[in-house]
Structure formats: structure tokens, C-alpha cells
C-alpha positions in Angstrom: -30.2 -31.9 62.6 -33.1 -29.8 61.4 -30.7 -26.6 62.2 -27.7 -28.4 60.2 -29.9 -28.7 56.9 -31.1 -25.4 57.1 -27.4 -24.3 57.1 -26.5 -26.6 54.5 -29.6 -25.2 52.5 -28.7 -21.6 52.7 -25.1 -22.4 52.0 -26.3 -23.7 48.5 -28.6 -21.4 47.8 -25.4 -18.3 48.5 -23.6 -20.2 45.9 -26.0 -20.8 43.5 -27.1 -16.8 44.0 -23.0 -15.6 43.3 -22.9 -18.4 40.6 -25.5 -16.9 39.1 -24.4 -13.7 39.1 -20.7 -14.5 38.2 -22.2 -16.1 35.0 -24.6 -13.3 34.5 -22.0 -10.9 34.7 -19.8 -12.9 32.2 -22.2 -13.3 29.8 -23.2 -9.4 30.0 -19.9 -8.9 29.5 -19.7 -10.7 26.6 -22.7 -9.9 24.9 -20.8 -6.3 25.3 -17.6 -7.4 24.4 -19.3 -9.0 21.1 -20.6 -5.5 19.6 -17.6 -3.9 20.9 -16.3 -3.4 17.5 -14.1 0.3 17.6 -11.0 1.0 18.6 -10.8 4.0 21.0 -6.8 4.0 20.7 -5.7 4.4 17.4 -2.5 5.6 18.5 -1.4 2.5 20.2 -2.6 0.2 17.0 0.8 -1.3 15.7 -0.3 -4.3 13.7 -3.2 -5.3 11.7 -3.7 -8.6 9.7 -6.0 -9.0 7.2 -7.1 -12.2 5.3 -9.9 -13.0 2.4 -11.3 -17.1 1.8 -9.0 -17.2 -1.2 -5.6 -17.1 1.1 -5.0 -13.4 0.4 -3.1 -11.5 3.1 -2.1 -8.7 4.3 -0.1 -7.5 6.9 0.4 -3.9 8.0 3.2 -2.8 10.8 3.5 0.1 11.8 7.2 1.6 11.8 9.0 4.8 13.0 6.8 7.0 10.4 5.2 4.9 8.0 3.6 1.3 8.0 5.0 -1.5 6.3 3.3 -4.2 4.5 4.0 -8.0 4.0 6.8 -7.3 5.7 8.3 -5.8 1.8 6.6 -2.8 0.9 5.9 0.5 2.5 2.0 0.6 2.6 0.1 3.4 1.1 -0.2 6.7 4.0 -4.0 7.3 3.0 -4.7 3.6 2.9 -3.3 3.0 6.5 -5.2 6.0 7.4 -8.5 5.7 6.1 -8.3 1.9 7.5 -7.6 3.7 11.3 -10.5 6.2 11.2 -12.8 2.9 10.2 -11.8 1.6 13.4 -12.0 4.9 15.5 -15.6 5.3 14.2 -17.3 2.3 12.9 -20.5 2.2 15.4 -23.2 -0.7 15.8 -26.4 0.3 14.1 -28.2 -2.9 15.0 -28.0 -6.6 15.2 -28.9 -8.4 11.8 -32.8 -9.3 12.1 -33.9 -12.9 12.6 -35.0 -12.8 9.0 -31.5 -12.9 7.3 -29.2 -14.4 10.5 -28.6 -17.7 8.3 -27.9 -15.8 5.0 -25.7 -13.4 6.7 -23.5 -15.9 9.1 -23.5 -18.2 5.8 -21.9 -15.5 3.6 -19.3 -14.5 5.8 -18.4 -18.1 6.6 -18.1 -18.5 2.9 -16.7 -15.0 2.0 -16.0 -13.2 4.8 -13.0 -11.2 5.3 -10.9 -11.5 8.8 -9.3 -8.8 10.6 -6.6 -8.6 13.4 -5.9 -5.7 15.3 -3.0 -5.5 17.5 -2.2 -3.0 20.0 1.0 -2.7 21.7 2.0 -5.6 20.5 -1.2 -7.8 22.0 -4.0 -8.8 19.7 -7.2 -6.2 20.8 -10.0 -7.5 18.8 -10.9 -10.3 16.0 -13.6 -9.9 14.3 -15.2 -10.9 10.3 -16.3 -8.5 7.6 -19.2 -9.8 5.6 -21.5 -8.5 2.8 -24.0 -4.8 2.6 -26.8 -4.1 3.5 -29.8 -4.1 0.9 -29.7 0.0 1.0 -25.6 0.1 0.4 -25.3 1.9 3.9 -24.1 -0.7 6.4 -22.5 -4.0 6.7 -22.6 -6.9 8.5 -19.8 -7.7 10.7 -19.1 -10.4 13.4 -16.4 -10.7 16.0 -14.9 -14.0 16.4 -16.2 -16.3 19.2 -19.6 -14.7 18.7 -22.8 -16.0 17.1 -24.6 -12.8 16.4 -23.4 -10.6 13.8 -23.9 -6.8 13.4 -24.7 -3.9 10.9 -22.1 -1.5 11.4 -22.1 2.0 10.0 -20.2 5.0 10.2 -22.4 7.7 11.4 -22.3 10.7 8.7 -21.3 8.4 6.2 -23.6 6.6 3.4 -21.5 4.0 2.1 -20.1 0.6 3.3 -17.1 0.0 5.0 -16.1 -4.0 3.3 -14.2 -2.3 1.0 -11.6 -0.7 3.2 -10.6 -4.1 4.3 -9.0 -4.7 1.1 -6.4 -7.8 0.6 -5.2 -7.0 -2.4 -1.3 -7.0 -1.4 -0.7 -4.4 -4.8 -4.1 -1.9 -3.6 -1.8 -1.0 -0.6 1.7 -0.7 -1.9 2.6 2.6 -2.3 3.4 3.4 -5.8 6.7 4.6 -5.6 9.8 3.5 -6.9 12.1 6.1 -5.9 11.6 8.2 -2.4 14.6 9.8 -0.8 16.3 12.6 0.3 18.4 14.4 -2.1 21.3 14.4 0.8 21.2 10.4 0.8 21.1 9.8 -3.1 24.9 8.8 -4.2 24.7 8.4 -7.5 22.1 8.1 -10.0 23.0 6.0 -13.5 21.1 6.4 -16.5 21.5 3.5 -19.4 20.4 3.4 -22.6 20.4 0.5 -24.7 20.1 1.6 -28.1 22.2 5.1 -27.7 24.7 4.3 -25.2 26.7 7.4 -26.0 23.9 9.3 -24.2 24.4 6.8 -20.9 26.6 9.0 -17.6 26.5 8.4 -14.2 25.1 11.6 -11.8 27.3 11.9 -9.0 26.3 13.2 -5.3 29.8 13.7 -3.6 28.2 15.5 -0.5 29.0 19.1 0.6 27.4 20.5 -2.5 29.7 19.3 -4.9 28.9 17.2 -7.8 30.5 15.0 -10.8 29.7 13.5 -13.8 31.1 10.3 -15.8 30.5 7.9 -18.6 28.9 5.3 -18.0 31.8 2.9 -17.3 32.9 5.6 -15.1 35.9 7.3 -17.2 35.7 11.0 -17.3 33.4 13.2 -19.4 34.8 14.9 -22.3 33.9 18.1 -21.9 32.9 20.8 -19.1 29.7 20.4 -17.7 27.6 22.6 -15.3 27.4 20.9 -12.0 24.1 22.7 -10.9 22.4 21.0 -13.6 24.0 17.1 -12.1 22.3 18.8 -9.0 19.1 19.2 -10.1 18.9 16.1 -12.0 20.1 14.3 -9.3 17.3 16.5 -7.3 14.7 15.2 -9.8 15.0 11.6 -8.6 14.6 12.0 -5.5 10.6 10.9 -5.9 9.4 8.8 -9.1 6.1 7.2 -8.9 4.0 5.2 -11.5 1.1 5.0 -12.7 -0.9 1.1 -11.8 0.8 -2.2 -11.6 0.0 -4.7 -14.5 -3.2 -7.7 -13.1 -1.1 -10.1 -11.3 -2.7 -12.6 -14.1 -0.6 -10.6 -16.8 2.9 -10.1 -14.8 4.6 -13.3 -16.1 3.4 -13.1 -19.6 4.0 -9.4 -19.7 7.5 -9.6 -17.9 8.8 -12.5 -20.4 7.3 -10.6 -23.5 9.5 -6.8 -22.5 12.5 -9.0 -21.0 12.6 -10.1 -24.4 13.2 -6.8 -26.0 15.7 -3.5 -26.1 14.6 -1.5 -23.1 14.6 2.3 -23.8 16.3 3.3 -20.4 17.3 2.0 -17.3 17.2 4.6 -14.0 19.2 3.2 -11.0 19.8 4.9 -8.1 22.1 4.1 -5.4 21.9 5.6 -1.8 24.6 6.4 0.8 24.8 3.0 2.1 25.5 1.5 -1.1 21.3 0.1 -1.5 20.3 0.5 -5.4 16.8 0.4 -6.7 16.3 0.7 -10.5 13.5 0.6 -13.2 13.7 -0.2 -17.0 11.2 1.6 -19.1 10.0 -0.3 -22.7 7.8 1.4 -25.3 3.9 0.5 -24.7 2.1 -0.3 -28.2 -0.7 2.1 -29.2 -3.6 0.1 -28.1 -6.2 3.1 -27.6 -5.5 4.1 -31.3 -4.3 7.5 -30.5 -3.7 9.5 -33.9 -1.9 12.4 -34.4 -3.1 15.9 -36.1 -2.5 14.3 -39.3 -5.0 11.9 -38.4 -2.5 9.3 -38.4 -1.7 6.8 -35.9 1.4 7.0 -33.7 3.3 3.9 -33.5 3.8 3.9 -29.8 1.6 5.1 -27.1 2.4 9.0 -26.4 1.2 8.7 -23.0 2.5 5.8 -21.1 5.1 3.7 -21.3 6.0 -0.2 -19.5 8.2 0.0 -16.8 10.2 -3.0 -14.8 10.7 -2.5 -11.2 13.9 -4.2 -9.9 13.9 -6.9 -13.0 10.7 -8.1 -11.4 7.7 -5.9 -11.1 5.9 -5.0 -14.4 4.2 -1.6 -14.0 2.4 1.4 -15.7 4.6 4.9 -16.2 3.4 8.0 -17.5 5.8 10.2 -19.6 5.1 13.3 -18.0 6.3 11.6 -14.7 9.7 10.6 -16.0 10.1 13.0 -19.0 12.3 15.4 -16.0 14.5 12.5 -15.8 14.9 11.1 -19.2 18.1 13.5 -20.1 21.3 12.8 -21.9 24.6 13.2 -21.3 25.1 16.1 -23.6 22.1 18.2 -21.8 24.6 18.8 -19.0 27.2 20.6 -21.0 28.6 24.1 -19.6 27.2 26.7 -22.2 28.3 30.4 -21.9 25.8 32.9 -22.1 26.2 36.0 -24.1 24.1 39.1 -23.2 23.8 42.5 -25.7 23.2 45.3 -24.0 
């Protein structure tokens, strides 16, 4: 009997011994697990969600060679990238001190920003991005699950790292409105509202050859040189702007120009029949900008309002779409004359 018990007593004391250990090792693992915070892998990264307290989201996917985001706009290239070498070196400096553990865990429970990182198509790590540091240099981060948050830093780098996890949708939409190939533009129509007769329609037949017709498509009236509808047509290719106009202004700014004569209207159409198109509308002199006179000019000489796709109200600068703001007649064959 006394044999049996001693049996029974080291059989217990084995299993508490590899409990033990089992849960040791767990927990050790995630202890490291929770300050496990960079992504090795970049490469492999394909999806990454962020989200703020105040519903604001945004979600980046990476396609054949750019990333997407919200699923409707192509994502700004040095946006996506800076956000990937945060990941690659974000290190942990320390955990936060004793001292400021409720203040910290508190404000990123009331303001803290969430971030998703998928890899081949499996969610890698979760974690929350919370305030700075009291010296600007690190911030305070927590992955989820865990009850002790971080300051994380980049090494080399004096700065923090809560604003690269931005979720402003319009901070990471590139601003473009036209990118393409010159080979896959088809046409290119250019409106105006108050001088139609300077309206035509730029047209990309393919093997090098061009054309060039009113605006309701009839033929043009006279000769015109078809390596100028070339480069024109080669000057669309890529239009940016300047900003987009405070989501708290779009409506009331979009009603006001919708309202009024639009100076142009840029459409272009590619080869499989998709059109994008931007109105432009004069922008008021608000800075006061005066002339050598030392008069004012009536309109701003610098920007101009532009509508994306009768939805989007945006900033434009003239010198940005001054190659493309032509004229039917500009195109006209001249013959030179040379005296020798």
C-alpha cells in the first residue's frame, strides 16, 4: 500500500512538474509574443487595416504593383512605403514605467489607433497605437490580448511613429486624376462652357496615327498637324492636383461650383471604353493677390477649383493643367517659311 502511494505521489508530482513547465513556457511565450511588434517579412504583408475611436478606416491591399485603398483608390506609393519600413524597424525601447501604466492603457483605450497586419492572406499581428512620449521620441504601443504596453522607437530616428498610422481615408489617396499610358488613352475631350467653338475631341487611333473632331464628333474644318493631337494627347497621360477640399467643406463647396459655368471639362477615355473627367471653376482671390499695378486680380492666378468625376471637390494649380488647357485652333497645320 505504502509502495502504491508513493507511485501515486510521484505520478502527481511528474504532472504537476510538465504542467508547470507547459504553462511556463506558454506564458514566456507570450510575454515574447506581446513585445513582438516588427514585422521581419515585409514582402509577404498584403493587407493592413487601420482604424481610429471615431470610426475612421482604412484599408490597404496590396495589388499587382501598387496598393489599393478602401477598396476605391490607389493608395499613395510613399505612404504605403513609409508605413512598411515602420513595421520592418519599429524596435521595443522599454515597457511603460509603473508610474504612467493607468494613463497610458487609459489613453489608448480612449484614443488609441488599431492596426491589422495581414500576411499572405492570415492576420500576423494586432496591436494599438497610443500617445508620445514626454521627449517626442517614442510612443506607446500595445498588442491586443496584452496588458502591458510598450515605448517603441525606431532606432536612428528622433521622432514618433503615431502619425504614420494615419486614418484619414484622403491623406492616403494618391492625388492623381489622370495616370496612364499614352498607348491606352483613346480619346481625350476637352469642353468648354462659355467658348464651345474651342471644344474638339483628341483622338488616339493606335499605330501612330491620330485625329481630331468637334466636339459632337463632325469633322474639323481645316488641316491640323497630328503630332501636335499626339502630344496633347501625350500631356494627359498624368494630371495631378494640388489638396482635396476638408471633408466638412465638400458638400457646401460642391453645391456652390455645381451651381455655376465651369471653365473646362477634361475627360479621358481609355481603350476599354473607362472615362475619368475633371471640371475646373475659377477660385476667387482670397489671398488678395495684386497685380504690378497694385491692383487686385479678380480671380486667383494660381489655383483654380476642380471636380473630380461630378463628385470630388479638389485644389488645381494652373501650372499643372496650363499644358492641357488648349483650343481647337492651337492644333492647326501652319507652314513654315525659312529665308536663307
Amino acid at each position: 500500500m505504502k509502495k502504491t502511494n508513493i507511485i501515486l505521489l510521484i505520478i502527481i508530482l511528474v504532472l504537476v512538474i510538465i504542467t508547470s513547465g507547459l504553462y511556463f513556457i506558454q506564458n514566456s511565450s507570450n510575454q515574447t509574443s506581446y513585445r513582438d511588434f516588427a514585422v521581419q517579412d515585409t514582402a509577404s504583408v498584403d493587407k493592413i487595416f487601420i482604424a481610429d475611436k471615431n470610426n475612421n478606416t482604412v484599408l490597404l491591399e496590396r495589388k499587382d504593383n501598387y496598393w489599393e485603398a478602401n477598396k476605391s483608390f490607389t493608395a499613395r506609393r510613399d505612404l504605403t512605403n513609409l508605413l512598411l519600413e515602420t513595421f520592418y524597424r519599429i524596435e521595443v525601447s522599454s515597457p511603460v514605467p509603473q508610474s504612467k501604466l493607468d494613463k497610458v492603457l487609459k489613453d489608448i483605450s480612449v484614443r488609441g489607433v488599431k492596426c491589422e497586419i495581414y500576411q499572405n492572406g492570415k492576420i500576423a499581428k494586432t496591436y494599438y497605437i497610443g500617445g508620445v512620449t514626454d521627449d517626442n521620441i517614442g510612443t506607446y504601443m500595445i498588442m491586443e490580448g496584452s496588458e502591458q504596453p510598450f515605448i517603441i522607437r525606431i532606432p536612428g530616428f528622433n521622432g514618433f511613429l503615431n502619425v504614420r498610422y494615419n486614418t484619414d481615408i484622403n491623406e492616403w489617396r494618391e492625388k492623381l486624376i489622370f495616370n496612364y499610358k499614352v498607348q491606352d488613352i483613346a480619346k481625350v475631350v476637352v469642353e468648354y462652357s462659355n467658348f464651345s467653338e474651342n471644344s474638339f475631341i483628341a483622338i488616339n487611333n493606335g499605330n501612330n496615327s491620330f485625329d481630331l473632331t468637334e466636339i459632337n464628333g463632325n469633322k474639323i474644318g481645316f488641316d491640323f498637324d497630328t503630332l501636335k493631337v499626339k502630344t496633347f494627347i501625350s500631356s494627359c497621360k498624368l494630371i495631378g492636383f494640388d489638396a482635396f477640399i476638408s471633408d466638412s467643406l465638400q458638400q457646401e463647396k460642391y453645391d456652390s461650383l455645381s451651381s455655376l459655368p465651369f471653365v473646362a471639362k477634361y475627360s479621358v477615355e481609355d481603350m476599354q471604353g473607362n472615362i475619368k473627367s475633371f471640371k475646373t471653376y475659377l477660385r476667387q482671390n482670397i489671398t488678395k493677390l495684386l497685380d504690378d499695378d497694385g491692383n487686385l486680380y479678380d480671380w486667383d492666378i494660381d489655383y483654380l477649383y476642380g471636380i473630380l468625376d461630378d463628385k470630388t471637390v479638389v485644389l488645381l494649380q494652373y501650372y499643372i493643367i496650363d499644358p492641357i488647357a488648349t483650343t481647337k485652333s492651337s492644333f492647326i497645320k501652319t507652314n513654315e517659311e525659312f529665308d536663307y
